[in-house]
Structures are given as C-alpha cells and as structure tokens.
C-alpha positions in Angstrom: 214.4 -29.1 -189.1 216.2 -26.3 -191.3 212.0 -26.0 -192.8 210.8 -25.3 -189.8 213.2 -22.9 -189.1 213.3 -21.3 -192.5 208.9 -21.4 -192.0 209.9 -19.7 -188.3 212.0 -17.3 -189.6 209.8 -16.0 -192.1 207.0 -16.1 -189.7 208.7 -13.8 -187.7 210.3 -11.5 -190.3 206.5 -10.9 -191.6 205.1 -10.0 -187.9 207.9 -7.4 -187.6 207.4 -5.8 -191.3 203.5 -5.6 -190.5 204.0 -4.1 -187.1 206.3 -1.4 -189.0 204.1 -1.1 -191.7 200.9 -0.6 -188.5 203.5 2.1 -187.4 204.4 4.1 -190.0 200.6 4.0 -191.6 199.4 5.1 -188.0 202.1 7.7 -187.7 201.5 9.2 -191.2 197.7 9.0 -190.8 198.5 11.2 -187.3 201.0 13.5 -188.5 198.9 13.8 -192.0 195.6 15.2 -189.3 197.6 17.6 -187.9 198.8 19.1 -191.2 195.9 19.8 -192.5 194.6 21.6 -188.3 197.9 23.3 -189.4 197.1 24.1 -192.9 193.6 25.4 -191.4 195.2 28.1 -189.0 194.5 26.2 -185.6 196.7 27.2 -183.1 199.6 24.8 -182.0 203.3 24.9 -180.6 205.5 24.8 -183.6 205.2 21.4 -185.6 207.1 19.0 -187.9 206.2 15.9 -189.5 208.8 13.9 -188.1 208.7 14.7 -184.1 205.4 16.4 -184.0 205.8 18.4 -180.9 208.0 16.5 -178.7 210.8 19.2 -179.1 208.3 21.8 -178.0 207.4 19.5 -175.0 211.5 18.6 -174.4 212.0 22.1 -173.9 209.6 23.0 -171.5 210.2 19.9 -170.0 213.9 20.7 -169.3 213.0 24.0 -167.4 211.2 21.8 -164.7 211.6 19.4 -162.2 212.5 15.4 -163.3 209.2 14.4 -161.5 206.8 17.1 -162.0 203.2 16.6 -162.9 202.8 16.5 -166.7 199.9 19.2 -165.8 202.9 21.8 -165.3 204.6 21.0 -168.6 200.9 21.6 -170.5 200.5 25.0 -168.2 203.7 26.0 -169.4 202.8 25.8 -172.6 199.4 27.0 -172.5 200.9 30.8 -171.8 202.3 30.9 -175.2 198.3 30.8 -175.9 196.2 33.6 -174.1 194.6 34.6 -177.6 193.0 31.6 -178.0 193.2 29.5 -174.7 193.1 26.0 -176.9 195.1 24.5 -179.0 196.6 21.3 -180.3 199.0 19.3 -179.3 200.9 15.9 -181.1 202.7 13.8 -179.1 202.4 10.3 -181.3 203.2 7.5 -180.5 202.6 8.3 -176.9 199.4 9.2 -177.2 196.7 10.0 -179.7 196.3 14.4 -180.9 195.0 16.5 -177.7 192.8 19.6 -177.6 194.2 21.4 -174.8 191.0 23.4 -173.9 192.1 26.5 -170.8 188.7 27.9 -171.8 185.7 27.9 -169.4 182.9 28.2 -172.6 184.8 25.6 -174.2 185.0 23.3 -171.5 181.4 23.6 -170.4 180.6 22.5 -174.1 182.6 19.5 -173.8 181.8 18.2 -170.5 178.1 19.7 -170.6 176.2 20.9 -173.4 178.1 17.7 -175.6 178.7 15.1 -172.7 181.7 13.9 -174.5 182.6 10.1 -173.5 185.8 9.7 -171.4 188.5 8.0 -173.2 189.7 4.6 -173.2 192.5 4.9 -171.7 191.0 6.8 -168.6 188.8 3.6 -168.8 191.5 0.9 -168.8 193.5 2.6 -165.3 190.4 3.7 -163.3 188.8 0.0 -164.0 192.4 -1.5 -162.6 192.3 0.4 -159.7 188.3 -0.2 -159.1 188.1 -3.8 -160.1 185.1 -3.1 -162.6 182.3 -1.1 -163.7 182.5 2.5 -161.8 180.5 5.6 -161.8 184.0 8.0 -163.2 183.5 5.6 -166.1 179.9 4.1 -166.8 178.1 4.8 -169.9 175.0 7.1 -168.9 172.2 4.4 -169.1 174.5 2.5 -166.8 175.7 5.3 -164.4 171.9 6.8 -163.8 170.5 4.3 -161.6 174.3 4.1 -159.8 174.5 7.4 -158.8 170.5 7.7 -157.9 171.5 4.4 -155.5 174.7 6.5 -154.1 173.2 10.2 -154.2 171.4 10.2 -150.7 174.7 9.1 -149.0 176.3 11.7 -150.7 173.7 14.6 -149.9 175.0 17.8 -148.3 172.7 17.2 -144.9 173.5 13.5 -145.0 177.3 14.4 -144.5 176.5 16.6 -141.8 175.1 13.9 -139.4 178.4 12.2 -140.2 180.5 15.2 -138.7 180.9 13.4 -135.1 183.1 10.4 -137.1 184.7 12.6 -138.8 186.0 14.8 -135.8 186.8 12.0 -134.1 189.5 10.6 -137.0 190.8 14.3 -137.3 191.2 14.3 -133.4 193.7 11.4 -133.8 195.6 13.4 -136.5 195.7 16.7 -134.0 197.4 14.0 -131.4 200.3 13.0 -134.0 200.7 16.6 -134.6 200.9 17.2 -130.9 203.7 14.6 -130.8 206.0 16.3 -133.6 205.7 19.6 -132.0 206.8 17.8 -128.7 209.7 16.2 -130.4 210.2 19.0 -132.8 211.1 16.8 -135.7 210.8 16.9 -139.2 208.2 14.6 -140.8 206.5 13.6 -144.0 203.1 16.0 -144.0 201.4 14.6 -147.0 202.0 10.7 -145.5 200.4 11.4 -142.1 197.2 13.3 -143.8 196.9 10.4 -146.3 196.9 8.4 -143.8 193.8 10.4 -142.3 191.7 10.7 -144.8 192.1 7.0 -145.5 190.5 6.6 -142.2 187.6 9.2 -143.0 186.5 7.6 -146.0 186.9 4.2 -143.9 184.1 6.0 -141.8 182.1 7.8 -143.8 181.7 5.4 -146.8 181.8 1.8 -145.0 181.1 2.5 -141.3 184.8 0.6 -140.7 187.3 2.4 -138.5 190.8 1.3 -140.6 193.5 3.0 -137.9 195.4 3.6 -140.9 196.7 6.3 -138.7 198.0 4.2 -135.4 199.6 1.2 -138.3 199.3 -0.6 -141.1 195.8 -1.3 -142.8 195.5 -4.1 -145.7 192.7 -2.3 -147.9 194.9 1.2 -147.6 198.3 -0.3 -148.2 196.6 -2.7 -151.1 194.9 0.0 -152.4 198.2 2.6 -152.5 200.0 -0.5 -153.6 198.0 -0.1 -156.6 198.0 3.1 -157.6 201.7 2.3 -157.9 201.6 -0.7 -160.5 198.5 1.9 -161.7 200.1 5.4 -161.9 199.8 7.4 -165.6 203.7 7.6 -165.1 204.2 3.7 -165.0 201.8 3.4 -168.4 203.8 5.3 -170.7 207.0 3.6 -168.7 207.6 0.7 -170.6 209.7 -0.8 -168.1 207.0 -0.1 -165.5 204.4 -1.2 -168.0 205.7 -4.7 -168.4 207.5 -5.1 -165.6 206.8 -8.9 -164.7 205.9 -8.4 -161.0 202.9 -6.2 -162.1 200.1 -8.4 -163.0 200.9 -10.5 -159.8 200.8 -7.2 -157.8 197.9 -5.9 -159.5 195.7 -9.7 -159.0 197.1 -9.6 -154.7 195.7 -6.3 -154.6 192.4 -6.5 -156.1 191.6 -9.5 -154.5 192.8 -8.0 -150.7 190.7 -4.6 -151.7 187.3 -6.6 -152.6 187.7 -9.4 -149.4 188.0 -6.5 -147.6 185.2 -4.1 -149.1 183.0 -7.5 -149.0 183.4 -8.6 -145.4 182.5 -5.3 -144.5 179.1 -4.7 -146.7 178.3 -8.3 -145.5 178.7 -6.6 -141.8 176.3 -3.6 -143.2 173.6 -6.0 -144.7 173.7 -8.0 -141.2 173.1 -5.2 -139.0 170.5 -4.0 -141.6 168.7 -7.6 -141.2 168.8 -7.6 -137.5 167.4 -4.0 -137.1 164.7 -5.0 -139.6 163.8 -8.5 -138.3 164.2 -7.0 -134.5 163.0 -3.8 -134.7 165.5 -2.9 -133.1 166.8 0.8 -131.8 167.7 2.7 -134.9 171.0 4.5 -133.3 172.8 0.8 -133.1 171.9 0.8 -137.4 175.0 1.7 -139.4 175.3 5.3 -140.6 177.5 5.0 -143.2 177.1 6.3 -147.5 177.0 2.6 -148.0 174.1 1.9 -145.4 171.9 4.5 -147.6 172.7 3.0 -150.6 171.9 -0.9 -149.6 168.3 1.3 -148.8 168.0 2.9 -152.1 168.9 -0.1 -154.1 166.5 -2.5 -152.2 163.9 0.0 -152.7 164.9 0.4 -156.4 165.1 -3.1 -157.4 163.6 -4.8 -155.5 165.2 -6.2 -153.2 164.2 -8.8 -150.2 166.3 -7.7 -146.7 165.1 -11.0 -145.6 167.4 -13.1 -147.9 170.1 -14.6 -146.2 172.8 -13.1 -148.2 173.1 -9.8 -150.1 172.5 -9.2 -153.4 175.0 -10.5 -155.7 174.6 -7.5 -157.7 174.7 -4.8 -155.2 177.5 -6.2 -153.3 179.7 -6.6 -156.9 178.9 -3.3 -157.7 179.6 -1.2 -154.1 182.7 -3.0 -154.0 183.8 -1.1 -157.5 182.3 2.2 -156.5 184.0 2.1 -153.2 187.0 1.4 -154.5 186.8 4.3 -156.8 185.6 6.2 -153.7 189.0 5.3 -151.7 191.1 6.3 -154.3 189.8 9.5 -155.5 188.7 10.9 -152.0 192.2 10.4 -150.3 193.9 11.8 -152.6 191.7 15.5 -153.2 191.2 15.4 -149.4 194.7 14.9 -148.4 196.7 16.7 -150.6 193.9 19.8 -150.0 194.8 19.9 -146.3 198.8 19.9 -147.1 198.9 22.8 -149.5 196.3 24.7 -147.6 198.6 24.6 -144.3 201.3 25.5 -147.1 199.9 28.9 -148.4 198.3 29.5 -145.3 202.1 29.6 -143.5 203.0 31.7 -146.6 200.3 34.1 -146.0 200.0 35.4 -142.3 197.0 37.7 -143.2 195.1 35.0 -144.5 195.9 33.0 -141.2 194.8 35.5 -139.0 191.4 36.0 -141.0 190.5 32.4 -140.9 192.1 32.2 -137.1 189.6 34.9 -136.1 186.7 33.9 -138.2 187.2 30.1 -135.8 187.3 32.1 -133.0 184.1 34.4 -133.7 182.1 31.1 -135.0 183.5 27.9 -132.9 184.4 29.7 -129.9 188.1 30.8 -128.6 188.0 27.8 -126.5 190.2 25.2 -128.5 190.0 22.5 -127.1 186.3 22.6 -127.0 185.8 22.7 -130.8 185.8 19.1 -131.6 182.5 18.7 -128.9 181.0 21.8 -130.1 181.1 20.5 -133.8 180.0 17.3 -132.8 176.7 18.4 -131.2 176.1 21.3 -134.0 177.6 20.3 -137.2 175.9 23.4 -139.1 178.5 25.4 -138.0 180.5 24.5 -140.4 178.6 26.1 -142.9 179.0 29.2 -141.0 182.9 29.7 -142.1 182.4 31.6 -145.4 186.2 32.7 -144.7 187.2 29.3 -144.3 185.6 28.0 -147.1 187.3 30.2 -149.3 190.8 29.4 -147.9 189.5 25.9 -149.8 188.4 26.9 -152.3 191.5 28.9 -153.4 193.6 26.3 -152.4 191.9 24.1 -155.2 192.3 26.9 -157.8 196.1 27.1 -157.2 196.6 23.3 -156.9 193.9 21.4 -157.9 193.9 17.6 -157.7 193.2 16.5 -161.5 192.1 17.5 -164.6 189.2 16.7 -167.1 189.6 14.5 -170.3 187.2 13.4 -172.8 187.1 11.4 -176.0 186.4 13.5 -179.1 183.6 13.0 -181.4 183.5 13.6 -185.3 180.3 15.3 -184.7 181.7 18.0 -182.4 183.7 20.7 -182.8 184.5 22.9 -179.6 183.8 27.2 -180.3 186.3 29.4 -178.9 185.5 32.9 -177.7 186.7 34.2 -181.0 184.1 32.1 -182.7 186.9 29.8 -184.1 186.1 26.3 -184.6 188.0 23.2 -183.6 187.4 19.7 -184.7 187.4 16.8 -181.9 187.4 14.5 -184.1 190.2 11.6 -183.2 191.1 13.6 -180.3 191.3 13.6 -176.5 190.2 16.6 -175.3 191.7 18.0 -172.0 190.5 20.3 -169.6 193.7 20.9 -167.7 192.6 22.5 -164.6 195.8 23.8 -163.4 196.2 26.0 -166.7 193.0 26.7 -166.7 192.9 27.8 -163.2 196.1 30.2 -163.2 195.0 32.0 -166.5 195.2 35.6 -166.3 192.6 36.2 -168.6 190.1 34.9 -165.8 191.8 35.2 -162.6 193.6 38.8 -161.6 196.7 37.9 -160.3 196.3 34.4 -160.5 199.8 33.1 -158.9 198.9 34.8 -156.1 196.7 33.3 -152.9 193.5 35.4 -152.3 190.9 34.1 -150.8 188.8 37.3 -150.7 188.1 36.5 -154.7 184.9 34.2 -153.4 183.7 36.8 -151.3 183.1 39.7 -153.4 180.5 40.4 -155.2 179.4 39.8 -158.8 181.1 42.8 -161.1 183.9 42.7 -158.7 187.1 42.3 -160.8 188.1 39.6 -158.4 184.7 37.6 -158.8 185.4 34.3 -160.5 184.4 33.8 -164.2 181.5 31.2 -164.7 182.9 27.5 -165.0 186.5 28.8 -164.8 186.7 26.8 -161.8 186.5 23.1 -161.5 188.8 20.9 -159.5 185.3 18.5 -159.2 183.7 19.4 -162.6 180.5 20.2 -163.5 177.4 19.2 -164.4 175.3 16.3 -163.7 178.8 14.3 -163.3 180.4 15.8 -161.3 182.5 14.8 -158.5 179.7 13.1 -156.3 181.9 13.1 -153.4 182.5 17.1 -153.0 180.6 17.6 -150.3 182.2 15.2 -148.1 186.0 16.3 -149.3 185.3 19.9 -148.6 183.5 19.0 -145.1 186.1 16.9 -143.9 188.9 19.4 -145.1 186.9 22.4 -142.7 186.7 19.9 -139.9 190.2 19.1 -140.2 191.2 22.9 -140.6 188.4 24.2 -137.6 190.9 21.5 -135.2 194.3 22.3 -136.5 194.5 25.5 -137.5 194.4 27.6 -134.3 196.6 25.2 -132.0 199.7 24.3 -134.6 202.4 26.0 -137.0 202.9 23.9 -139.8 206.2 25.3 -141.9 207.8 23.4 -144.4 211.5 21.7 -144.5 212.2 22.0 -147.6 215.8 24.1 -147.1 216.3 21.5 -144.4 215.2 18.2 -146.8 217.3 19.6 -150.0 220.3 19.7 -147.1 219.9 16.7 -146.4 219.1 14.7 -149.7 221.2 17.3 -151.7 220.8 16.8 -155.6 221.3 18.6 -159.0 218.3 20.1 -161.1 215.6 21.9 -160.5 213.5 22.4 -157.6 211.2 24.6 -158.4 208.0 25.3 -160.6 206.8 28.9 -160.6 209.0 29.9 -157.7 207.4 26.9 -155.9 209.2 24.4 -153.7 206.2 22.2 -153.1 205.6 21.9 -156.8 202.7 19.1 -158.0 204.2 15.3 -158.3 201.9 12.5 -160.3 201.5 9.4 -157.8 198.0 8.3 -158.7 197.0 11.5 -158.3 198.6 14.8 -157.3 200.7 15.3 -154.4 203.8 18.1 -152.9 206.8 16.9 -154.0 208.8 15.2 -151.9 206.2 14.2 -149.0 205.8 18.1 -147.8 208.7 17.7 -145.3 207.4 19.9 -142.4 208.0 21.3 -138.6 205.0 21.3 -136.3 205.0 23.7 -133.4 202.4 24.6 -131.0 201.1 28.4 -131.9 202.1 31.0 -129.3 198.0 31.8 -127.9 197.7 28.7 -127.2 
C-alpha cells in the first residue's frame, strides 16, 4: 500500500512539474515574440517580460465600468495609437499576442485580399452555440456550396416579399409599447425588442410564429440559455468555465434548439411535398429563407422531394445554420433598434428629419403605415434619411468585431508602409475603435447621420472599408439585408407615434451602487452577453408623442 502511494505520489508530483515546465516554456516562448516586435520598433502599450501588458490593460480597465465590453477597454487604448492605427498587444496566459488593426487598408487585407482563417477559439464558442458545422466558421470549400444553398433566401428582393410578416411581429411590439405609455412605467427596452426580433427571425428564417413576445418560447429561452453557459465573459471565467452545471446546461439546450429547428424543417419539407405531389395553390407554400434553401439544395444535389423523409444531410446542416442565424440576427437587430431610439431621443434634429422624411414617403396617416408597407414593401427603400439613422447607429455602437487567425506568411502594411508579422497571432478588427477614429470620421463621438448623404470629397463622406459592423467581402454578414429591413420596418411603425427616453437617473436611484457608470460620457455604455447589448436592459419611459 505505502508503493502504491509512494508510485501515486510521484505520478502526481511529475504531472504538476511538466504542466509548470508547459507553462513557463509557453510563457517564455510568448514573451521572447514580443521582444524581439519590440526590439523591431512595432508599436505597443508599454511592455515587460513578466506581466506583458496586463498593467496597461488594468489601468484602462479601472477607468471603466465592472461590466463593460472588452471592445471599450481595446478603444481606449487604441487612441494612444493614431500614428499607426495597429499595434500589439500581450495578454498571456489569457490569450495568445493580438494585432489590434483600427485601419481600414489593413483590415481589408486581412479579411480580403489574404482571407485569413478565423481562430480556434471563435471556432470552439460559435460551434457550441450552433451545434456543428456553420457558415461564420466553415473552411471555404465547405462554406461555398452553404452559402449558394442560403443566398436566394437571403437576396435583397427575396426579403422584401417577406415585409408583410415582418410588419405584422413589429405591430405586436407597437401594442406593448402602447401599454407602457398607458401605464407610464419603466421597463426593460433591450428585453422587449429581443424578444421581437426573436419572433422575426422565427418568421423570416423558418416560417414559425414563436410569440416570444406574448410568453415564454423553448427554442428562444434555450437558445439565450446558451449564450449564457456560451458568453466570451464565462470562457476566460474559470469558475464559469468549469462550473459543473454547464455541460448539462449546454447538452438540454442543444438538444431543445435542434428538436425544435427539426420539427419545424420537417413541417417545411411536408408542405413542400404536398404542393408538389398536389399541385397545389402556390400562396399556401411556405415563404420562409429556409423554404428557398430546401429548393436550392434539392436542385444542387440532387435531391428527390418525393422521399418520405428529408435529407439527412440538409436537415443536419439547416439546423446549424439556423441556429447560427438565431443568435447573430437577434442580437445586431435588437440592440440596433435600442440605441437608435437612444441617440435619436438625444438628438431632436435628427428625429424631426427622419419624422418628416416618414411622413413625406409613408404618408402622415399612422396608423395606416403598417398596410401601406405591407402592399408596397419598396418603400422602404425610399427612406435614404432613415437608412442613415442605421447606419450611424452601427458606426457609434456596432454589434461585434472581426478576428482572424494569423498566418506566418502574412504580414499586414500600414499606411506608413510599416510591416507587421501575423505570425502566431489573432488579428482583431475592433469595430468600435475603428469606427470612432478621428483620423476617418470628423467628429466621430458625435451622431450625424448626414455623413452618408453627402457626396464623395465631402469631408463627412465615409473612408472606404472604414465601416463594417457586417464585414466585407464575399463573407460577409449574409443576413444584412434582413437586419437592416426589419430595423426600418420597426422604426417606419414606432418612430412617429412613441417617445422612448431612457431611466437611467431613475434605475441608478433605485439600484444605487459605487463605480463607474459611464464610458465616454455614456450612460448606456456596450455590455458583453453573447453579443453586445446597453447596459443594464436600457431602462426606459414610453409616452405617446404630442401629434399623434
């Protein structure tokens, strides 16, 4: 017995000394990279071999809110670097060396001209929260045929014929803001609109009308249930990380999510079978994103409608993508909506333009709109002012960022000429600092929507790829065109007929704490929960506007 022990204890004593010795070789091979980018003259926060630049990061850190979005701790730092708009940054052992690019040439070469890879751990939290192989993540012989399958749903005159569902989801969200200006209370803003464009995607994507806005729904709830267990925040948590309730949490919501998603493609295939087999009238077909895909891939592989059940392979495969669907959409959408109420409130010229602009192009009659859209959903692309309400709302508070995995092949050019190795590294497009750089946008705190209206040479046109809360290239965001459609529908029936202010003097009254509460002078400040969101719900008031 005292052998076994002794052979146990030694056992143990040598995993321990290797995992060290892993540790300090791994450190020392990390801290040894960034000496010599140091030694080269590449621009970084100041350095030391023992905390890299986690002092740099501390202080920043401590002039912000407990729970802001990491983005506003990389911003912060990004303005001690206008000159060159990239540098490094060396947080080991929480993560490997970053490239922080706030450059729009640089960041067109890596997401572009180079097509850099994303990184595994992008790779290991999207596939949790999709349940497998996904378009955000797919090598490119893999994505190609995907996104060919998924592109006609996605099509800009595709998402117009879906305009009457989506109207008719917003129309429930006008009536729960009609009930909070009736009982004048103060509410949670960025809960009720996640709860509506939960039910637009329901809609749009699978042709399945979730009521996540009248109660609970058990794909939204499983689905926010895992960004949760699934958040960045809870990976570098260790406590959140291996807390033991996670892999239970994370298995009950991936199987609810794909029961769900299955029962309701299975519904999709049936009603394409009958229509088929029947002939029968093509209005009672579904007229969903997911409907047009089942087409495309049937006509791209192959597929026989007449087989009893659905392809194995298409049904595996939607289930992922719409999963990735449901938790990107809801957040951009939602969180869009929310902050452009916010600067709209904060800016009274602004409201009035886009006020008069909807009463010019959809008629003064308000409570008409919703019919009038429905029967001529082209009007919507007659709101240039409206449009760049959105898009300036995305500028000052876009949803996410870009990252990509660094090749030893590749080195990123500044516009200096400077060179900068990838090698090793994760390179990050943080769209926040790039999107409030001075060198690129005039005033660029400030809320002006008139920047996409003027003219090229206009000192307020935007710079080329400086924008790019959905990317670019040939992956980018797929689902843009139904975000920003479903954000003018749900601003063309809201924006005329209610005053949305926030609460936040009344909410820090009432849930009074020490700290800080503001980032850049802002109360609603960027919060990490899967994606970004206004911290602390967007407390709000609703009131019905005086003309009407």
């Amino acid at each position: 017995m005292a052998s076994l022990t002794s052979k146990h204890y030694v056992a143990v004593v040598a995993i321990i000394t290797s995992f060290i010795g892993y540790i300090l070789v791994k450190g020392r091979q990390s801290r040894r990279s960034f000496h010599v980018l140091k030694k080269n003259g590449l621009p970084m926060p100041e350095w030391s071999w023992l905390l890299g630049h986690s002092l740099v990061a501390k202080a920043v850190v401590e002039r912000l809110p407990a729970d802001a979005m990491i983005d506003n701790t990389i911003t912060a730092i990004a303005r001690d670097f206008s000159k060159s708009d990239m540098f490094y940054l060396d947080f080991w052992p929480m993560t490997v060396p970053m490239l922080i690019v706030n450059n729009p040439e640089a960041a067109i070469q890596a997401n572009q001209v180079h097509n850099l890879d994303k990184p595994p751990i992008l790779h290991d939290l999207m596939t949790d929260l999709s349940g497998g192989p996904h378009m955000f993540m797919m090598p490119e012989k893999e994505w190609k045929p995907w996104r060919r399958v998924f592109n006609t749903g996605f099509s800009d005159g595709y998402i117009l014929s879906l305009v009457p569902r989506i109207v008719e989801e917003v129309q429930t969200y006008t009536g729960m803001l009609r009930t909070h200006a009736k009982e004048a209370d103060m509410f949670s803003l960025d809960e009720a609109t996640l709860r509506l464009a939960f039910d637009l995607i329901g809609r749009t994507v699978l042709d399945s009308k979730l009521r996540y806005q009248h109660g609970p729904n058990a794909l939204a709830d499983a689905m926010r249930s895992q960004i949760h267990w699934h958040s960045f925040g809870n990976e570098v948590n260790p406590w959140q990380r291996w807390h033991p309730g996670r892999p239970i949490m994370q298995r009950l919501n991936s199987w609810t999510m794909n029961r769900y998603i299955g029962k309701e493609l299975d519904k999709r295939y049936g009603e394409r079978k009958k229509r088929t087999n029947d002939s029968g009238p093509l209005l009672d077909a579904s007229r969903s994103v997911v409907s047009l895909a089942l087409d495309s891939y049937m006509q791209d592989f192959h597929s026989d409608i007449n087989e009893s059940n659905m392809d194995r392979n298409f049904r595996r495969y939607a289930t992922y993508q719409i999963r990735i669907f449901l938790f990107a959409g809801h957040d951009s959408t939602s969180t869009t909506i929310c902050y452009c109420f916010y600067l709209l409130s904060k800016n009274p010229d602004a409201l009035s333009l886009i006020s008069k602009e909807h009463d010019d192009i959809l008629g003064k009659d308000i409570a008409g709109v919703p019919d009038r859209l429905s029967s001529d959903p082209s009007l919507l692309n007659q709101l240039p002012y409206t449009l760049a309400v959105i898009k300036e709302t995305l500028r000052l508070f876009p949803p996410a960022s870009s990252m990509r995995l660094g090749r030893p092949d590749v080195d990123l050019i500044d516009r200096h000429g400077k060179w900068y190795p990838t090698k090793d590294c994760h390179v990050w497009i943080v769209h926040m600092a790039l999107h409030r750089n001075p060198r690129y946008w005039p005033e660029p705190d400030k809320f002006i929507p008139e920047r996409w209206l003027v003219p090229q040479g206009h000192p307020l046109h935007p710079v080329k790829g400086a924008w790019r809360p959905f990317e670019h290239g040939m992956r980018n965001c797929i689902g843009q065109t139904l975000a920003v459609v479903n954000i003018k529908v749900g601003l063309a029936l809201t924006i005329r007929e209610f005053d949305v202010k926030d609460a936040y003097d009344e909410w820090d009254r009432m849930h009074p704490s020490k700290g800080i509460h503001h980032v850049n002078g802002e109360r609603a400040y960027c919060i990490e929960r899967g994606g970004m969101h206004p911290a602390d719900g967007f407390p709000c008031r609703v009131s019905l506007r005086s003309s009407t």
